[in-house]
C-alpha positions in Angstrom: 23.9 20.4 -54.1 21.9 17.4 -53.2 23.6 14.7 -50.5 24.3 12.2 -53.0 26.0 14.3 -55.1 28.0 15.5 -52.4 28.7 12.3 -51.1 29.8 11.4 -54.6 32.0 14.5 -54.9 33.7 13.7 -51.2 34.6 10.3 -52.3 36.2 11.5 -56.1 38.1 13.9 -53.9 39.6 11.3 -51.1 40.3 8.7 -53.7 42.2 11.2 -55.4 44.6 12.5 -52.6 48.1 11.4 -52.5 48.5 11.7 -48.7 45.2 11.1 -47.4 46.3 11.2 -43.5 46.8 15.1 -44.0 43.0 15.6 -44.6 40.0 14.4 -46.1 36.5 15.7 -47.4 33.3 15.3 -45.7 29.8 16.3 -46.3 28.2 18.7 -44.1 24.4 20.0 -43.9 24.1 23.8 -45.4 21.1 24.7 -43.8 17.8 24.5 -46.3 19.9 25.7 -49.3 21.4 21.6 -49.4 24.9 20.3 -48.9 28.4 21.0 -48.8 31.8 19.6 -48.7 34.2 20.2 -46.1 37.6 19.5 -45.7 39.4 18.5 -42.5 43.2 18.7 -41.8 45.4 17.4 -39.0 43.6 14.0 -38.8 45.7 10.7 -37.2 46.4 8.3 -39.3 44.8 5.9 -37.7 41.6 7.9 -38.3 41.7 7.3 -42.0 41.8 3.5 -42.0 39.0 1.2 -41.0 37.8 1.7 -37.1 39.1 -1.0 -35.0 37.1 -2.9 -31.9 37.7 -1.5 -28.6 38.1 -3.0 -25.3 36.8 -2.1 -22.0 38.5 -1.8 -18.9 37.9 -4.2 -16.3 36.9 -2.3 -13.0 39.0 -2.1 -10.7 38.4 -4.0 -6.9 37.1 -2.5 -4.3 39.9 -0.7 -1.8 40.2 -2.8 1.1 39.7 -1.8 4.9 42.3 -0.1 7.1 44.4 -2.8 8.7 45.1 -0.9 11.3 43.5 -1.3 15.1 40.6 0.2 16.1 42.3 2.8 18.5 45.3 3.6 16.3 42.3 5.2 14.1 40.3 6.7 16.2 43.0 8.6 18.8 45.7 8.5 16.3 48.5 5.8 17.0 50.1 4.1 19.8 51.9 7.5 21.0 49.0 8.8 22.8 
């Protein structure tokens, strides 16, 4: 089968489901012999609608020094 064909047959096949958040067919490589449909279950529904922007995540600021005095960190508190 030739990738436009396939392509084609995919898209008959999704148009035609009645639940398409259950699965949906997609066209895979078969090697030299040509291609091949395949169907995947369990996707989200948010998977089958368009693709949404994302956003990134700011990074977060630098952890600040230890406020503590000089000796407390090096012998180990005011105990000592």
């Amino acid at each position: 089968m030739t990738r436009e064909a396939a392509q084609r047959e995919a898209h008959r096949r999704n148009t035609s489901l009645r639940r398409p958040a259950r699965h949906r067919w997609f066209v895979r490589a078969a090697g030299a012999d040509g291609w091949t449909l395949v169907k995947v279950a369990g996707l989200p529904a948010g998977l089958a609608g368009p693709l949404k922007t994302t956003t990134e995540a700011k990074p977060r600021p630098p952890v600040p020094d230890d406020p503590r005095p000089a000796h407390w960190l090096n012998v180990g508190g005011p105990w000592l």
